[in-house]
C-alpha positions, 0 to 999 in steps of 0.5 A: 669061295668065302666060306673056306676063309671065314671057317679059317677065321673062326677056327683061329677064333676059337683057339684064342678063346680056349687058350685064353680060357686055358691061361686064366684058369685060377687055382683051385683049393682043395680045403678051407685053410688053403683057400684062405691062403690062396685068396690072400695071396692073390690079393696079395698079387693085386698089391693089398699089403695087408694081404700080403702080411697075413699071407706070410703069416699063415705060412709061417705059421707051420713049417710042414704046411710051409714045406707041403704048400711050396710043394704044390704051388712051386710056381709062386716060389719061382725065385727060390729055384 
C-alpha cells in the first residue's frame, strides 16, 4: 500500500521541477545585436549600472530596432502598458 502514496509524491515532484524548468527558461536571442543587448540587460537586472547605461544606449541607438525590440520583448516594457 505505500507504494500508491510515494508515486503520488513523485508525480508532485516531477511537476515542480518541470514547472521550475519552465519559469527559468532565459530568452533566447536570435542574432549577435540582440544578444548583446539581452546580456546587458540582464546584467542590468542584476544591478550593474553600467549595464543598464549601455543598455539604454543601444537602444536609443535606432528608433526602429527601438520600435521592433519593444515589440518582441513587451514584457521588460510592462510599465509603458
Amino acid at each position: 500500500m505505500i507504494l500508491k502514496p510515494l508515486m503520488t509524491a513523485m508525480a508532485v515532484v516531477v511537476g515542480i521541477s518541470g514547472m521550475a524548468t519552465i519559469a527559468s527558461t532565459p530568452a533566447r536571442a536570435q542574432n549577435a545585436a540582440e544578444a548583446e543587448l539581452i546580456g546587458f540587460h540582464q546584467l542590468c537586472d542584476k544591478g550593474d549600472r553600467r549595464a543598464c547605461v549601455r543598455f539604454g544606449i543601444l537602444i536609443g541607438q535606432n528608433q526602429q530596432r527601438h520600435a521592433d525590440w519593444r515589440r518582441s520583448h513587451a514584457e521588460w516594457f510592462w510599465w509603458e502598458h
